[in-house]
N, CA, C and O atoms as a GROMACS GRO file, in nm:
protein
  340
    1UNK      N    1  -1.746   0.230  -0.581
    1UNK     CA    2  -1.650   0.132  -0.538
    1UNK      C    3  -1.538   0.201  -0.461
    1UNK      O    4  -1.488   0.308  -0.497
    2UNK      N    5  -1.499   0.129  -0.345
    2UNK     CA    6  -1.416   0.219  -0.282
    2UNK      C    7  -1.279   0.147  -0.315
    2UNK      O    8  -1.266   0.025  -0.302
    3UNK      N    9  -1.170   0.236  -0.360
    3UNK     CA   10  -1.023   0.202  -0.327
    3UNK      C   11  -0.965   0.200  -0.256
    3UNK      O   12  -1.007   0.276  -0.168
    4UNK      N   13  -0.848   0.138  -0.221
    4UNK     CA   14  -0.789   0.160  -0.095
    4UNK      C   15  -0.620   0.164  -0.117
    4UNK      O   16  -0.567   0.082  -0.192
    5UNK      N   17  -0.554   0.251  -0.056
    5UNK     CA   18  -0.390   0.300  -0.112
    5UNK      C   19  -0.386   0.189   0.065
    5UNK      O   20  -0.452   0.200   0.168
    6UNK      N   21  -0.260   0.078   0.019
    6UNK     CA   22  -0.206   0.028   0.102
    6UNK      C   23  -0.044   0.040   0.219
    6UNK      O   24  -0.082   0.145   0.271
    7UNK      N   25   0.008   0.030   0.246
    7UNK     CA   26   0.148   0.004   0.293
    7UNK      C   27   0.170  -0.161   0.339
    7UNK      O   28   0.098  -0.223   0.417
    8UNK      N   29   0.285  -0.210   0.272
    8UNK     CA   30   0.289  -0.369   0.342
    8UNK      C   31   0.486  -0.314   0.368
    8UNK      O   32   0.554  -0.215   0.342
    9UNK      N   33   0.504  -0.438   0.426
    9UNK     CA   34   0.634  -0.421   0.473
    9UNK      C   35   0.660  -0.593   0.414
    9UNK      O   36   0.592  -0.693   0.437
   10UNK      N   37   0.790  -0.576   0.329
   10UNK     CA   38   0.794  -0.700   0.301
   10UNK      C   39   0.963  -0.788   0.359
   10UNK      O   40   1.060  -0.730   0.407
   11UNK      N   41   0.953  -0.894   0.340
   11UNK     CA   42   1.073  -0.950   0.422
   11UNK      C   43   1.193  -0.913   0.489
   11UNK      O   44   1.235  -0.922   0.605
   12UNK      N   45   1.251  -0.851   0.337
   12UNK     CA   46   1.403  -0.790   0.384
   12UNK      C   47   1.350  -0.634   0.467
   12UNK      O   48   1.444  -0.556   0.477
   13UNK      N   49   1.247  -0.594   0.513
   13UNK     CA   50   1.204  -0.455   0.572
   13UNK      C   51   1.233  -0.373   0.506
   13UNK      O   52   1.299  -0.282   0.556
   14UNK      N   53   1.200  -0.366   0.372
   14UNK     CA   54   1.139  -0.282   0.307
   14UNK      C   55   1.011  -0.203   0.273
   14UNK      O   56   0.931  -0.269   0.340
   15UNK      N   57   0.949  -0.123   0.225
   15UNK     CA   58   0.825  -0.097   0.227
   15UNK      C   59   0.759  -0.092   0.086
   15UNK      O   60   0.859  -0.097   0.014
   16UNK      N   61   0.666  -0.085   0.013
   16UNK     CA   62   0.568  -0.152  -0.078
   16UNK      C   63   0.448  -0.090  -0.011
   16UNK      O   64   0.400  -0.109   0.101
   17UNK      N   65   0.392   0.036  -0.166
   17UNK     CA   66   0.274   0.074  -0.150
   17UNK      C   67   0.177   0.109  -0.251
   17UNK      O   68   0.217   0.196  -0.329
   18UNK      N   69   0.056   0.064  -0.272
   18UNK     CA   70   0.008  -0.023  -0.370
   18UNK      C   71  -0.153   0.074  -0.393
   18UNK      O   72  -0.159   0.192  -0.360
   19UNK      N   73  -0.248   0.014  -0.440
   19UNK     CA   74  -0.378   0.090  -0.452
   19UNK      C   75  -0.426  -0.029  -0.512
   19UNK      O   76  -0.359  -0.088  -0.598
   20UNK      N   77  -0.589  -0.086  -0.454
   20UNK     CA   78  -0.655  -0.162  -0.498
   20UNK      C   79  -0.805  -0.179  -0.435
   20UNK      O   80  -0.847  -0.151  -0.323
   21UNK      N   81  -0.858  -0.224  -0.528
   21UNK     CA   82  -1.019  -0.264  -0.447
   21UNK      C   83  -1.085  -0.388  -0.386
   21UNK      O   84  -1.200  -0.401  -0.343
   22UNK      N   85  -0.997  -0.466  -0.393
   22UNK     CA   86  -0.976  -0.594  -0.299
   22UNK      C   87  -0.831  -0.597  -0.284
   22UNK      O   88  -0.732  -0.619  -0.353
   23UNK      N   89  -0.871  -0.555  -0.122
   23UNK     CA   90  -0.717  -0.558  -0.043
   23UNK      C   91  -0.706  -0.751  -0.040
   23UNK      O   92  -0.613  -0.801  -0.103
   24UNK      N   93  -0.765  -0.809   0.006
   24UNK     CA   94  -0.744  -0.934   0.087
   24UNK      C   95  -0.654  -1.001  -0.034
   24UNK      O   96  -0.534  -1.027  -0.027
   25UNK      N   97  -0.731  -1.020  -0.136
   25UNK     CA   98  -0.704  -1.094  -0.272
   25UNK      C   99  -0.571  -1.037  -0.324
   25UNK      O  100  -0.505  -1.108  -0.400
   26UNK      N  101  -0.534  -0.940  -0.296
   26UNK     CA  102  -0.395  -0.812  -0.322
   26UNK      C  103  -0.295  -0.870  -0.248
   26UNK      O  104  -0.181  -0.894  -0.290
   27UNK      N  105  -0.346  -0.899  -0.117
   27UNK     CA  106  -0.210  -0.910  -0.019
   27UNK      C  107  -0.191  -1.107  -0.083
   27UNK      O  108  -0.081  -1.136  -0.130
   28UNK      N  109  -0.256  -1.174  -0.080
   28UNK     CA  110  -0.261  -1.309  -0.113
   28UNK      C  111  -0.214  -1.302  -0.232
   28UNK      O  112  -0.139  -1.399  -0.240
   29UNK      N  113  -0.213  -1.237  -0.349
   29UNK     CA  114  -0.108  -1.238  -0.478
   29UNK      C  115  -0.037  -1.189  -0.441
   29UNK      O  116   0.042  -1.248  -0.514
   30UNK      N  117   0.030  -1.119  -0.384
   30UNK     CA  118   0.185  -1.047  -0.320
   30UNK      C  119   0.258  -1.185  -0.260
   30UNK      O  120   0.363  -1.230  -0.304
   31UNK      N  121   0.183  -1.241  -0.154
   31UNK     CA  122   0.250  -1.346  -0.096
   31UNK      C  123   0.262  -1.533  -0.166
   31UNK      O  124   0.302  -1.646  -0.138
   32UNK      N  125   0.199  -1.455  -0.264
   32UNK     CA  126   0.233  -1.565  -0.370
   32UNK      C  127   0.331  -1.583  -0.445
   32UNK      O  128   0.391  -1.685  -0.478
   33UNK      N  129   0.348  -1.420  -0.483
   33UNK     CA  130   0.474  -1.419  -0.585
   33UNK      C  131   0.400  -1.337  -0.720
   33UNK      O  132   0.473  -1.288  -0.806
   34UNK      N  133   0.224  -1.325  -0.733
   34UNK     CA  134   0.196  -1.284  -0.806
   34UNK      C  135   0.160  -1.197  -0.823
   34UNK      O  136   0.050  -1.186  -0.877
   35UNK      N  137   0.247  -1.068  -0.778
   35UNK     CA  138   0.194  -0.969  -0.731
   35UNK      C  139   0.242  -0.833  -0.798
   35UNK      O  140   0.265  -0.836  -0.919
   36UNK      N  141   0.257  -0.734  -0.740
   36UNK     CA  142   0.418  -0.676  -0.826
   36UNK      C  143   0.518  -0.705  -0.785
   36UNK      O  144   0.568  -0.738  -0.678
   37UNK      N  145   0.553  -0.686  -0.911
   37UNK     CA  146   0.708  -0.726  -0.966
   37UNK      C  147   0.807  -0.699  -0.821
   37UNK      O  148   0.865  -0.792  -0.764
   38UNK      N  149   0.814  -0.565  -0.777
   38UNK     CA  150   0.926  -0.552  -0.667
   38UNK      C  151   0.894  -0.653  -0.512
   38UNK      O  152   0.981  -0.686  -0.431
   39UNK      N  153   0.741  -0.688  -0.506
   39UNK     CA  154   0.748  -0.787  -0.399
   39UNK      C  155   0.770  -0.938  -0.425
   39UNK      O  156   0.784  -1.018  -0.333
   40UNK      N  157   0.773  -0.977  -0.574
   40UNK     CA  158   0.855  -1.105  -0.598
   40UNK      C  159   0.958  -1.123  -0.521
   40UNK      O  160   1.038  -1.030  -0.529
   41UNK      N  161   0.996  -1.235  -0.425
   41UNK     CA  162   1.118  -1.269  -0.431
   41UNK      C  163   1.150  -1.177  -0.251
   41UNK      O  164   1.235  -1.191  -0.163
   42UNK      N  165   1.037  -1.091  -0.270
   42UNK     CA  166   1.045  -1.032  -0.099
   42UNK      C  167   0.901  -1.099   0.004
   42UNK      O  168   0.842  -1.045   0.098
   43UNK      N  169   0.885  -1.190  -0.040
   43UNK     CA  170   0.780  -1.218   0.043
   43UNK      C  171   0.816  -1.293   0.156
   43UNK      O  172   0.935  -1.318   0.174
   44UNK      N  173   0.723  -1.336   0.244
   44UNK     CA  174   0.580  -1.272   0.286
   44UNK      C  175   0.542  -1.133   0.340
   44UNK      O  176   0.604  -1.080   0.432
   45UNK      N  177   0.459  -1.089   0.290
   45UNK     CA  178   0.484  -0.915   0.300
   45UNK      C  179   0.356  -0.959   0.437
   45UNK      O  180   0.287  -1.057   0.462
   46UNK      N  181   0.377  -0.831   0.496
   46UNK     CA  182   0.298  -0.779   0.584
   46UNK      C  183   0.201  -0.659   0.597
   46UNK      O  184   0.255  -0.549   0.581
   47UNK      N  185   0.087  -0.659   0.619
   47UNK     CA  186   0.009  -0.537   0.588
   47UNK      C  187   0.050  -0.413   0.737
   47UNK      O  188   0.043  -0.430   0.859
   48UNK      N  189   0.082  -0.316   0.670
   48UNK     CA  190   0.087  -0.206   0.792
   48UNK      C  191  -0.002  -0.098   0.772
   48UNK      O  192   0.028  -0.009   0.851
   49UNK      N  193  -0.071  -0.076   0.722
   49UNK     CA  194  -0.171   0.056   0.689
   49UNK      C  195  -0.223   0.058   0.603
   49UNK      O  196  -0.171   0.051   0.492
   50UNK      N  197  -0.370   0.070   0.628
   50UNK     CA  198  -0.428   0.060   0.472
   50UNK      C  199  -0.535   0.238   0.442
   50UNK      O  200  -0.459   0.318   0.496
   51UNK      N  201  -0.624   0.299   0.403
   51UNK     CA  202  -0.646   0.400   0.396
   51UNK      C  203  -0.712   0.412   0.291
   51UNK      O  204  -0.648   0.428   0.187
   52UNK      N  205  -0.900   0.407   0.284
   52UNK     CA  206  -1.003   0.428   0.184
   52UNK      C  207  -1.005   0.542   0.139
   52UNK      O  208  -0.969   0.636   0.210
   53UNK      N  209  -1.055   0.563  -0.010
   53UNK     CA  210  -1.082   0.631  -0.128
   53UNK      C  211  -1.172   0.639  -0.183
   53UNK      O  212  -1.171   0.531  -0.242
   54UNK      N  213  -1.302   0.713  -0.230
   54UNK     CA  214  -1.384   0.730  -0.280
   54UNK      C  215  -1.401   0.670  -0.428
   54UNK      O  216  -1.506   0.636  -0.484
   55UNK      N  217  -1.249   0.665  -0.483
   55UNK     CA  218  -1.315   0.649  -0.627
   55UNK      C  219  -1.114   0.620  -0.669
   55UNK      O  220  -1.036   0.682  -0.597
   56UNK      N  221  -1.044   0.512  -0.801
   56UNK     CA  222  -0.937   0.527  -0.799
   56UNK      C  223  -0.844   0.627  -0.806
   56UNK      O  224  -0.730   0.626  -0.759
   57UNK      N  225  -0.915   0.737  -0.885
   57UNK     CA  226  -0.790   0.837  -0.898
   57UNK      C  227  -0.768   0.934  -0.803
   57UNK      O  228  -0.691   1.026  -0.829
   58UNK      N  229  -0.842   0.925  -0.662
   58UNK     CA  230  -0.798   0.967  -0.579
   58UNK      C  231  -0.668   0.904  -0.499
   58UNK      O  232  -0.570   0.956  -0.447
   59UNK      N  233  -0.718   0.752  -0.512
   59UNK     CA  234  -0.603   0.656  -0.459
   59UNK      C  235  -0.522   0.669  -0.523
   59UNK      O  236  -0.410   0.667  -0.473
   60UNK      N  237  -0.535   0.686  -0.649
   60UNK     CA  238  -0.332   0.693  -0.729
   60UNK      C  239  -0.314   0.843  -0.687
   60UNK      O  240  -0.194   0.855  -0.660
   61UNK      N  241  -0.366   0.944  -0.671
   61UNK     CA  242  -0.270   1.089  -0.608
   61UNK      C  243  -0.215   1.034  -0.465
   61UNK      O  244  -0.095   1.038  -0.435
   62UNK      N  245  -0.298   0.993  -0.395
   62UNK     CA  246  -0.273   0.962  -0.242
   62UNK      C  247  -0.139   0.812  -0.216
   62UNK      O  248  -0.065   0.796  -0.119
   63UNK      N  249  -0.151   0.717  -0.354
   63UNK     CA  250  -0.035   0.656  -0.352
   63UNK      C  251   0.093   0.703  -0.402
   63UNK      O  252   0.189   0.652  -0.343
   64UNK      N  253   0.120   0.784  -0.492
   64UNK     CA  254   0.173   0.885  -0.572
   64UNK      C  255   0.248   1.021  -0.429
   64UNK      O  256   0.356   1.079  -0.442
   65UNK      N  257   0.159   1.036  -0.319
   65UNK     CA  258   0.210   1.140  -0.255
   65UNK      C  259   0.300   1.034  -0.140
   65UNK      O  260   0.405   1.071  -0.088
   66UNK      N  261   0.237   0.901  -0.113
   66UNK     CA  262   0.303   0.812   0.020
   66UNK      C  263   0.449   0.780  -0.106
   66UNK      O  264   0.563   0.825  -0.093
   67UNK      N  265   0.418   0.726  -0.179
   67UNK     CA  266   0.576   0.720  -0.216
   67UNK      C  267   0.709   0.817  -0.267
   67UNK      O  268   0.818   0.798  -0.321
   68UNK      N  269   0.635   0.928  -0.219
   68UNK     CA  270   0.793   1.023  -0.225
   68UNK      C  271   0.766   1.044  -0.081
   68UNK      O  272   0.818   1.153  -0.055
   69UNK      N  273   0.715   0.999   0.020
   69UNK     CA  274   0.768   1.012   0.206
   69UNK      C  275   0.879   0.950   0.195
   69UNK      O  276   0.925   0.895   0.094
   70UNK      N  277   0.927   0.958   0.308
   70UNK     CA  278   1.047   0.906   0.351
   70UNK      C  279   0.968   0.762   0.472
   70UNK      O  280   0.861   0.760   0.532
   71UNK      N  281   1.065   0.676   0.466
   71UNK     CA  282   1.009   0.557   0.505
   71UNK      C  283   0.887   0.608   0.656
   71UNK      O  284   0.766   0.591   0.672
   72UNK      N  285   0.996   0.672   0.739
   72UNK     CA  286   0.901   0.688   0.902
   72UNK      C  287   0.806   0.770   0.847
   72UNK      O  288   0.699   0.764   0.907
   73UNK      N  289   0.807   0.853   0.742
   73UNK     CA  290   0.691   0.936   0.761
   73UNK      C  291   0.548   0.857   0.648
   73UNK      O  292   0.443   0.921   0.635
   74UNK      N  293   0.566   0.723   0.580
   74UNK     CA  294   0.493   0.660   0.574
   74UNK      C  295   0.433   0.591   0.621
   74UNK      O  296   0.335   0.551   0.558
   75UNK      N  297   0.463   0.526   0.790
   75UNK     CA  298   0.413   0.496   0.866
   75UNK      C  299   0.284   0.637   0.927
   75UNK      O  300   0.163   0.613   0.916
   76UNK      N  301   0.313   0.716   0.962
   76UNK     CA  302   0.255   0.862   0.986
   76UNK      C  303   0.134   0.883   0.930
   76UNK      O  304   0.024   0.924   0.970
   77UNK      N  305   0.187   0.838   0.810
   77UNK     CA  306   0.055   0.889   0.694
   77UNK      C  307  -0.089   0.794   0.702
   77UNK      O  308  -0.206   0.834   0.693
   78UNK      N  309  -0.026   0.623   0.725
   78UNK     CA  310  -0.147   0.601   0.765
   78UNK      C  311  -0.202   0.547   0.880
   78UNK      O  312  -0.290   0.463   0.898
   79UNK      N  313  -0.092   0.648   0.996
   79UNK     CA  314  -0.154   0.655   1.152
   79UNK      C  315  -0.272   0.784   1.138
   79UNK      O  316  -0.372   0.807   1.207
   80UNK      N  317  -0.228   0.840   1.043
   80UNK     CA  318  -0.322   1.012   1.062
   80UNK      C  319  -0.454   0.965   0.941
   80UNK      O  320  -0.474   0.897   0.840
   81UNK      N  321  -0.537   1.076   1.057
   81UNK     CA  322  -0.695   1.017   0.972
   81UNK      C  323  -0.738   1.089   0.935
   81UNK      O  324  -0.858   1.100   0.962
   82UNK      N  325  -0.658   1.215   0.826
   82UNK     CA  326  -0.704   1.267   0.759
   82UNK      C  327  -0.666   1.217   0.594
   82UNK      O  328  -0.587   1.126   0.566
   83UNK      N  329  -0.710   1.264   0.536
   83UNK     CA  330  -0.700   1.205   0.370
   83UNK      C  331  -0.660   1.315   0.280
   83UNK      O  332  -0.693   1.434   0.284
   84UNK      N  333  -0.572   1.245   0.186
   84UNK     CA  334  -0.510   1.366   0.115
   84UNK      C  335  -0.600   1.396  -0.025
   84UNK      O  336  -0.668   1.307  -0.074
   85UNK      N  337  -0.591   1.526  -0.080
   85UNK     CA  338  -0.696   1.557  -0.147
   85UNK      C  339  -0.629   1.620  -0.271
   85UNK      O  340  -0.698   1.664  -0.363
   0.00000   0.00000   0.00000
């Protein structure tokens, strides 16, 4: 099953970055409200980068490394097509 570490950008332009194996169904509970907790109340989020995984616990190191970037260099991370290991 493949995972996938996301980036969305949500209302007030903030950023929100997530790990899941159905993105579609992910972004549609975010913009519901049922999503996590920090995109309550910031919706409608927007998808900006998404970035496959072999298996989850690669996706939680690789979500785990995008959220200590600094905002521009999370954009970066999933313009570049290499994968962190």
């Amino acid at each position: 099953m493949t995972w996938i570490v996301y980036l969305l950008e949500c209302s007030d332009q903030t950023y929100y970055t997530g790990i899941t194996n159905r993105l579609d169904h992910r972004i549609e509970m975010h913009n519901k409200g049922q999503g996590a907790k920090y995109t309550r109340g910031r919706g409608p989020v927007i998808l900006l980068g998404q970035r496959a995984y072999p298996d989850r616990a690669s996706a939680s190191r690789a979500e785990a490394q995008v959220k200590r970037l600094k905002k521009v260099e999370k954009l970066a991370f999933f313009q570049d097509d290499q994968s962190i290991t």
